[in-house]
N, CA, C and O atoms as a GROMACS GRO file, in nm:
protein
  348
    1UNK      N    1   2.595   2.490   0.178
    1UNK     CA    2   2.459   2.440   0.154
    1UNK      C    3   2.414   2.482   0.015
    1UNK      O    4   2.420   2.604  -0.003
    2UNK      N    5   2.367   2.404  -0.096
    2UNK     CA    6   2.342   2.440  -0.188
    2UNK      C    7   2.150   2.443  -0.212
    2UNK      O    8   2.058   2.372  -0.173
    3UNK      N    9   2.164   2.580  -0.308
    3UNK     CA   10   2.028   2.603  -0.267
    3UNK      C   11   1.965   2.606  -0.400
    3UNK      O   12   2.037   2.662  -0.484
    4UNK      N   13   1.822   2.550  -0.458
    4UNK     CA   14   1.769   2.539  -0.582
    4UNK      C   15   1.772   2.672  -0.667
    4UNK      O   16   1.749   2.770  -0.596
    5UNK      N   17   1.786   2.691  -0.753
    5UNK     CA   18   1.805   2.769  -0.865
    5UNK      C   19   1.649   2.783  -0.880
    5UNK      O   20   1.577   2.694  -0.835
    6UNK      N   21   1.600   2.881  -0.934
    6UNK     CA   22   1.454   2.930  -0.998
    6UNK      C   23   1.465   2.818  -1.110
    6UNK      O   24   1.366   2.746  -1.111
    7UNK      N   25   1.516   2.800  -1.160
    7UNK     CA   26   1.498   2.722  -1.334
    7UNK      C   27   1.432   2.545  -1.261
    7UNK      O   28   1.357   2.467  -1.319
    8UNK      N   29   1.476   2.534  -1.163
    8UNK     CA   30   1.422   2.401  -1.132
    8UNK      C   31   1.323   2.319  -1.062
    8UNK      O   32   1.349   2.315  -0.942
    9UNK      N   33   1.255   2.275  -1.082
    9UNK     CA   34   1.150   2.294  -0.984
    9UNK      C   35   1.153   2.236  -0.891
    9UNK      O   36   1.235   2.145  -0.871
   10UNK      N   37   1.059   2.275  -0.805
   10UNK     CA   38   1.041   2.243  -0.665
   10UNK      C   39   0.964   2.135  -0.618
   10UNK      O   40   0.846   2.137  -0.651
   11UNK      N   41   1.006   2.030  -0.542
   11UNK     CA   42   0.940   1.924  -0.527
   11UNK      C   43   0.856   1.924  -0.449
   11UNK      O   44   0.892   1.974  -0.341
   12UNK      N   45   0.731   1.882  -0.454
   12UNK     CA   46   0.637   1.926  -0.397
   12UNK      C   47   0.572   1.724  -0.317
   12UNK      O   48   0.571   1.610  -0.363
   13UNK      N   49   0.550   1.758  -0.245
   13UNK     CA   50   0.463   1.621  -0.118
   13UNK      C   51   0.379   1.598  -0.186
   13UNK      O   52   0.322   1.689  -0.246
   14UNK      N   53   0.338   1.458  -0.202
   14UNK     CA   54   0.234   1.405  -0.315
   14UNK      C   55   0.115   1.356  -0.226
   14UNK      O   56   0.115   1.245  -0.173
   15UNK      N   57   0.005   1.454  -0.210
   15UNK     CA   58  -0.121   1.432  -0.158
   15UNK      C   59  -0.213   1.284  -0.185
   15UNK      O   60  -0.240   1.254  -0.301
   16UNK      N   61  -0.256   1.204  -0.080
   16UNK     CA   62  -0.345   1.089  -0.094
   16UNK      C   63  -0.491   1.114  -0.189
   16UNK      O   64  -0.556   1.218  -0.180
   17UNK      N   65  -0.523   1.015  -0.267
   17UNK     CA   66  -0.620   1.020  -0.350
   17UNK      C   67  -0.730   1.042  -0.238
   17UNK      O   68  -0.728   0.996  -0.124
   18UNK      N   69  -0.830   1.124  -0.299
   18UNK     CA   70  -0.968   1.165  -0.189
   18UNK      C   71  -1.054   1.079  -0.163
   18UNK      O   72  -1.155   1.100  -0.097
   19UNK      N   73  -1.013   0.944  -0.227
   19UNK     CA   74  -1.136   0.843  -0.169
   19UNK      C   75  -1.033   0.752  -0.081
   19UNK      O   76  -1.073   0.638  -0.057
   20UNK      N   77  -0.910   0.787  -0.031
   20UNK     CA   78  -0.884   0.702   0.081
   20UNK      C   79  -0.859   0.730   0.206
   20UNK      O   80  -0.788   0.819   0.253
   21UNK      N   81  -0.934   0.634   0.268
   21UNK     CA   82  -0.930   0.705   0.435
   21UNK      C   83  -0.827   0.567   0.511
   21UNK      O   84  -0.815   0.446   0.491
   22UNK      N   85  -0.786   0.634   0.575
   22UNK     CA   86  -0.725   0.529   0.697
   22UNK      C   87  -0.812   0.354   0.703
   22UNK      O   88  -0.918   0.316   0.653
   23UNK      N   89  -0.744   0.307   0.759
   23UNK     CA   90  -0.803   0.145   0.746
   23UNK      C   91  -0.675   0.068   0.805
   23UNK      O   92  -0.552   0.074   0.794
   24UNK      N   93  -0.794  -0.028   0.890
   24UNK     CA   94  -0.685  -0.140   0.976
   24UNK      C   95  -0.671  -0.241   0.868
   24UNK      O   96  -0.748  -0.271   0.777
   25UNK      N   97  -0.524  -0.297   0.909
   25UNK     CA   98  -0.459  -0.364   0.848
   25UNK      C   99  -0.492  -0.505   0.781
   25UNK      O  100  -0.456  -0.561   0.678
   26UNK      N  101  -0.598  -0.544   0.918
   26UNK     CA  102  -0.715  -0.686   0.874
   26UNK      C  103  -0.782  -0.662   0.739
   26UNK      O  104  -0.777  -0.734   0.639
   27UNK      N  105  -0.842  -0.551   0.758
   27UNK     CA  106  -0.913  -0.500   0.609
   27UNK      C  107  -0.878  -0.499   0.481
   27UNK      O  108  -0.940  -0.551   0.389
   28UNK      N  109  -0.754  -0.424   0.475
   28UNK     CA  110  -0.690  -0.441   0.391
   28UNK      C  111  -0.617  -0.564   0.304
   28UNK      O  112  -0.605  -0.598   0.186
   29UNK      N  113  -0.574  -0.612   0.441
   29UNK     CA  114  -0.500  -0.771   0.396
   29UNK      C  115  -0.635  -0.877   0.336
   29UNK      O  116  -0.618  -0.961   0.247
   30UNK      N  117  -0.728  -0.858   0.384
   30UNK     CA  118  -0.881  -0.967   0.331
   30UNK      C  119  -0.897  -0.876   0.180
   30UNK      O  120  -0.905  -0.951   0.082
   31UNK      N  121  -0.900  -0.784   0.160
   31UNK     CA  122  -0.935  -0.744   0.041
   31UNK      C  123  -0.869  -0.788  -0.077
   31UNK      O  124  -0.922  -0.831  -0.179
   32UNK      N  125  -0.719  -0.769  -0.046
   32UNK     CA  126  -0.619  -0.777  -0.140
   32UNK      C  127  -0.627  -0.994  -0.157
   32UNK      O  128  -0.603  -1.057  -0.260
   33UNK      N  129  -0.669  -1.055  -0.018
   33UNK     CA  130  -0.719  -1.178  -0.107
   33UNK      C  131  -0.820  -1.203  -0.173
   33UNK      O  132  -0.813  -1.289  -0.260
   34UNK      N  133  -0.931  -1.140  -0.152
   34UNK     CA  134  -1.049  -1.086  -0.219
   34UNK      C  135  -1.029  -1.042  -0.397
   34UNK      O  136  -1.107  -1.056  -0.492
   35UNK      N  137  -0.930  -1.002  -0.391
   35UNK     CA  138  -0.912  -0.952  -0.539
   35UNK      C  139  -0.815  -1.030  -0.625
   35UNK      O  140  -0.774  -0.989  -0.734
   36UNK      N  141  -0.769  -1.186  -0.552
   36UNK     CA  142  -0.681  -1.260  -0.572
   36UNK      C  143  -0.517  -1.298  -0.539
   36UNK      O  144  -0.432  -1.363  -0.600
   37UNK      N  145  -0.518  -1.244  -0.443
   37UNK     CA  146  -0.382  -1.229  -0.433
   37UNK      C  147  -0.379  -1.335  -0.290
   37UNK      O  148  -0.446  -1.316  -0.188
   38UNK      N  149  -0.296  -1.434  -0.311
   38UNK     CA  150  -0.292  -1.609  -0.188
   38UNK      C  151  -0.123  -1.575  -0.088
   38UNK      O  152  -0.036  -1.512  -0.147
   39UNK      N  153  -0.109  -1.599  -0.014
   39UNK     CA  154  -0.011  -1.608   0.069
   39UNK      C  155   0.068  -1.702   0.052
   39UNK      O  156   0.031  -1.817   0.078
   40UNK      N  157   0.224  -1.671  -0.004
   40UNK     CA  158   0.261  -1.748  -0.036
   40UNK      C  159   0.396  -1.761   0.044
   40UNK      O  160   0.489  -1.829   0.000
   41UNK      N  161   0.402  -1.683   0.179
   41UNK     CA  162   0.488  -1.706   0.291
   41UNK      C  163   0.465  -1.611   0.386
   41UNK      O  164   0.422  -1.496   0.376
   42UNK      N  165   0.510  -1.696   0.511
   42UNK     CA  166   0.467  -1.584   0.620
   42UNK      C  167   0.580  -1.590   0.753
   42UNK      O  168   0.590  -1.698   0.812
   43UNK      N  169   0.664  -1.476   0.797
   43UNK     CA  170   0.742  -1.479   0.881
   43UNK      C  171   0.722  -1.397   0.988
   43UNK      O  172   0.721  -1.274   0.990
   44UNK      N  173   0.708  -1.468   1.070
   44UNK     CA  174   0.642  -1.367   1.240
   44UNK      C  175   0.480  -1.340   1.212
   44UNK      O  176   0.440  -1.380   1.103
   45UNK      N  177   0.414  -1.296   1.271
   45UNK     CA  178   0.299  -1.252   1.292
   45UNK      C  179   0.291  -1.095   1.144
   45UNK      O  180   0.196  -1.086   1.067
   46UNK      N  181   0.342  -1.053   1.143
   46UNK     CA  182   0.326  -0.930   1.060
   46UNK      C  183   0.344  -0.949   0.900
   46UNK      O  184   0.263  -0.933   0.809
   47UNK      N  185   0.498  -0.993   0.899
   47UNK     CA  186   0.529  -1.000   0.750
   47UNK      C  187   0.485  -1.090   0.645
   47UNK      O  188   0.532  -1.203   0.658
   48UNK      N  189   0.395  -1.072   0.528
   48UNK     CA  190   0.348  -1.164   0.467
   48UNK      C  191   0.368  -1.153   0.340
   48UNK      O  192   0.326  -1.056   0.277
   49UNK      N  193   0.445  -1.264   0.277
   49UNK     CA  194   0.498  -1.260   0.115
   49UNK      C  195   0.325  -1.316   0.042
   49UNK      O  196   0.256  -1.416   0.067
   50UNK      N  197   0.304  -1.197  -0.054
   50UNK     CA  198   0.164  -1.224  -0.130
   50UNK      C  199   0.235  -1.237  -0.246
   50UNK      O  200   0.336  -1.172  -0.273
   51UNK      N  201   0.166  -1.351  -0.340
   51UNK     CA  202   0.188  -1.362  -0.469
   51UNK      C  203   0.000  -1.401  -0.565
   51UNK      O  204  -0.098  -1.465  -0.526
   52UNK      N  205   0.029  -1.320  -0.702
   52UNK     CA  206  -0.047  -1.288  -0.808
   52UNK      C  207  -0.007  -1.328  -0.949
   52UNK      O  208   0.108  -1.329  -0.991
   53UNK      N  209  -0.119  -1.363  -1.019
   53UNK     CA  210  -0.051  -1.394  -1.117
   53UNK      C  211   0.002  -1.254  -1.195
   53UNK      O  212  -0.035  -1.140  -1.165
   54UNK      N  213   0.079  -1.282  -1.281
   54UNK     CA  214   0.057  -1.147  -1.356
   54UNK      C  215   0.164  -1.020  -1.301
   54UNK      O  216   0.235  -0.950  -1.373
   55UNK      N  217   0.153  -1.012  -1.160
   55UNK     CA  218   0.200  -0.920  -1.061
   55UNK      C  219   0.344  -0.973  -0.983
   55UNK      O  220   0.361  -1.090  -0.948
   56UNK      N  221   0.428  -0.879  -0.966
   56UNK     CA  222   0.534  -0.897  -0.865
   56UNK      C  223   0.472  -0.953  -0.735
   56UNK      O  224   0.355  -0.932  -0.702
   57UNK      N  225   0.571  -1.037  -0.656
   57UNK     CA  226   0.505  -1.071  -0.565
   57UNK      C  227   0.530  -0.937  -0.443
   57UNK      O  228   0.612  -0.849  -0.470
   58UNK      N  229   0.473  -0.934  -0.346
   58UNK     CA  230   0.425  -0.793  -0.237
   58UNK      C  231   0.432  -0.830  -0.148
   58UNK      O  232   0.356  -0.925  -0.129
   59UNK      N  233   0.519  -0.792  -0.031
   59UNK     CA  234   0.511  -0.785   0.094
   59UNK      C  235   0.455  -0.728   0.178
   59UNK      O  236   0.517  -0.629   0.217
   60UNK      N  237   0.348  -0.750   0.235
   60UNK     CA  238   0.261  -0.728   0.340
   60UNK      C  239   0.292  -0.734   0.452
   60UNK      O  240   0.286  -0.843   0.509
   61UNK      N  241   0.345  -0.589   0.539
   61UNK     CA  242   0.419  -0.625   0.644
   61UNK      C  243   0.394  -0.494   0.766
   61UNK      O  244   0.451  -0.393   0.806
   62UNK      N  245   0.266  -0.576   0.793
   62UNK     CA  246   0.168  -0.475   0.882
   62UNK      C  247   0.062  -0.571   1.016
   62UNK      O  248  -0.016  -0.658   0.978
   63UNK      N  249   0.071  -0.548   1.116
   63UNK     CA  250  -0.031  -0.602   1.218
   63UNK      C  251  -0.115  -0.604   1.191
   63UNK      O  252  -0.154  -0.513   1.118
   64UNK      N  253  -0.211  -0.715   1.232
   64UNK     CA  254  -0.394  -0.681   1.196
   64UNK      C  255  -0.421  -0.558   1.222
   64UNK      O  256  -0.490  -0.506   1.134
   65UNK      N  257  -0.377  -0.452   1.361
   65UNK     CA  258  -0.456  -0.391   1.438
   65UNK      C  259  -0.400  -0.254   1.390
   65UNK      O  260  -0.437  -0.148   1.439
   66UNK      N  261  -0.302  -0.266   1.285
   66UNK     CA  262  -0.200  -0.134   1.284
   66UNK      C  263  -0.319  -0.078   1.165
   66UNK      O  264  -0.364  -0.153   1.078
   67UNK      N  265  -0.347   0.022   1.174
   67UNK     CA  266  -0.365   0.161   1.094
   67UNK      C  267  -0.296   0.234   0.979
   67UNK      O  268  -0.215   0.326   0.980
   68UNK      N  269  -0.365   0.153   0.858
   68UNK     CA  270  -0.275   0.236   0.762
   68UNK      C  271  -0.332   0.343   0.693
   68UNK      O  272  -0.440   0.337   0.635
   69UNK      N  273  -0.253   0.450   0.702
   69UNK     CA  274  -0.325   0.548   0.646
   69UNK      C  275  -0.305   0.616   0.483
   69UNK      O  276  -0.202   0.596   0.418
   70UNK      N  277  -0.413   0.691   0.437
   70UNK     CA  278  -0.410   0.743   0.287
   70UNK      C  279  -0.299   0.687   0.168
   70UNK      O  280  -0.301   0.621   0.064
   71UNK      N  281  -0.179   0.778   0.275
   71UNK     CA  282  -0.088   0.765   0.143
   71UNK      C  283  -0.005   0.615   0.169
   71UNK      O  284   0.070   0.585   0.076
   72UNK      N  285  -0.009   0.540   0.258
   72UNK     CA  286   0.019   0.427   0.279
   72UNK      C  287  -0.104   0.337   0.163
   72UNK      O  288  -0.049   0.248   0.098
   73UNK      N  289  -0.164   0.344   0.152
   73UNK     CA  290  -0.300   0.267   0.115
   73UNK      C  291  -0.268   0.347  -0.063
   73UNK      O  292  -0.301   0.272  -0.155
   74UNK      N  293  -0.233   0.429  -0.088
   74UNK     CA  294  -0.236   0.474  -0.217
   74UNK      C  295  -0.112   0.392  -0.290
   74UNK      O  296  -0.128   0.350  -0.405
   75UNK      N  297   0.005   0.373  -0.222
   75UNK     CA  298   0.121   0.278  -0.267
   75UNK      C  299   0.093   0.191  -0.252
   75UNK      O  300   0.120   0.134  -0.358
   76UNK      N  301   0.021   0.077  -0.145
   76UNK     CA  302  -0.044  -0.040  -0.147
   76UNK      C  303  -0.124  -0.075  -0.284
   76UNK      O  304  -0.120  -0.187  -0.336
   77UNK      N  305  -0.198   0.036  -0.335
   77UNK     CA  306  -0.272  -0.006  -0.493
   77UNK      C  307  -0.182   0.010  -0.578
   77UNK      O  308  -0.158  -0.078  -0.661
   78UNK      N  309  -0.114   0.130  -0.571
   78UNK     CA  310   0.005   0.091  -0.710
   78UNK      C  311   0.025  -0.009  -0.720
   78UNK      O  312  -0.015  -0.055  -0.826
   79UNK      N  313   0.086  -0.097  -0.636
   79UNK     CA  314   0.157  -0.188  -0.634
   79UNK      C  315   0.113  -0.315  -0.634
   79UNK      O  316   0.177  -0.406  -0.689
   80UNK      N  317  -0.016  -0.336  -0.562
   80UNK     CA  318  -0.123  -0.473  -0.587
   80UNK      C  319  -0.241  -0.438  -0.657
   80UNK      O  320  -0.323  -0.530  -0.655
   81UNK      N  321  -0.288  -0.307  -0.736
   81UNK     CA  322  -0.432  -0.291  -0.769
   81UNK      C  323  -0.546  -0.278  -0.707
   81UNK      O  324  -0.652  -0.276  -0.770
   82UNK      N  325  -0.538  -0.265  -0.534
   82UNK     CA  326  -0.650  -0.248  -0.460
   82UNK      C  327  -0.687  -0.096  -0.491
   82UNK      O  328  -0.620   0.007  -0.490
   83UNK      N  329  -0.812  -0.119  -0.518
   83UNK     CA  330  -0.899   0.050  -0.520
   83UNK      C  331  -1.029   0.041  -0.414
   83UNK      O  332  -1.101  -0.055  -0.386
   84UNK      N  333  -1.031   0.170  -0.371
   84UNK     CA  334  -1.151   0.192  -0.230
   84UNK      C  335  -1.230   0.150  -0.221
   84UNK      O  336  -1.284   0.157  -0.111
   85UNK      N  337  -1.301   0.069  -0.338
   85UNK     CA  338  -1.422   0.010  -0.392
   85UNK      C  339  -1.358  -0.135  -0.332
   85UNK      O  340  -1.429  -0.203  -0.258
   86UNK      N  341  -1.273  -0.162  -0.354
   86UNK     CA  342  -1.195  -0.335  -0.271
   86UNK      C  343  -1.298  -0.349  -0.097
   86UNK      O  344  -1.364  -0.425  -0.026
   87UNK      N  345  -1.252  -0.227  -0.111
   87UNK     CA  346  -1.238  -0.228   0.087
   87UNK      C  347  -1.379  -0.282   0.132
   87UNK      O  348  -1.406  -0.296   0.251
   0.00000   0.00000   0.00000
């Protein structure tokens, strides 16, 4: 088993920004069209291909009813630009 050396550092769990709280999945998904982003495919009830201009397109691949929480919702804005102020 190899074990970290002092010289390197230690990786540390990357804490959710303090303005995000948990939020159902309906919410989220209306916002992110709210801020422009149109559906531009949809397979089964859950998975939904979003496209933006400007932006990679994003897969949205969550139940209305499912619960996403902090740090789920903090990679959701990296990645489409939603901020707490969206919601």
């Amino acid at each position: 088993m190899r074990t970290a050396s002092p010289s390197q550092p230690r990786l540390t769990t990357c804490l959710p920004p303090p303005d995000w709280s948990a939020t159902q999945a309906r919410r989220v998904y209306a916002a992110l069209l709210r801020i422009g982003w149109r559906l531009k495919r949809q397979k089964g009830t859950s998975h939904r291909r979003l496209t933006r201009d400007g932006w990679p397109d994003y897969t949205f691949a969550f139940h209305d009813r499912d619960e996403i929480g902090p740090v789920m919702l903090g990679r959701i804005a990296r990645d489409t630009g939603l901020t707490p102020d969206d919601l």
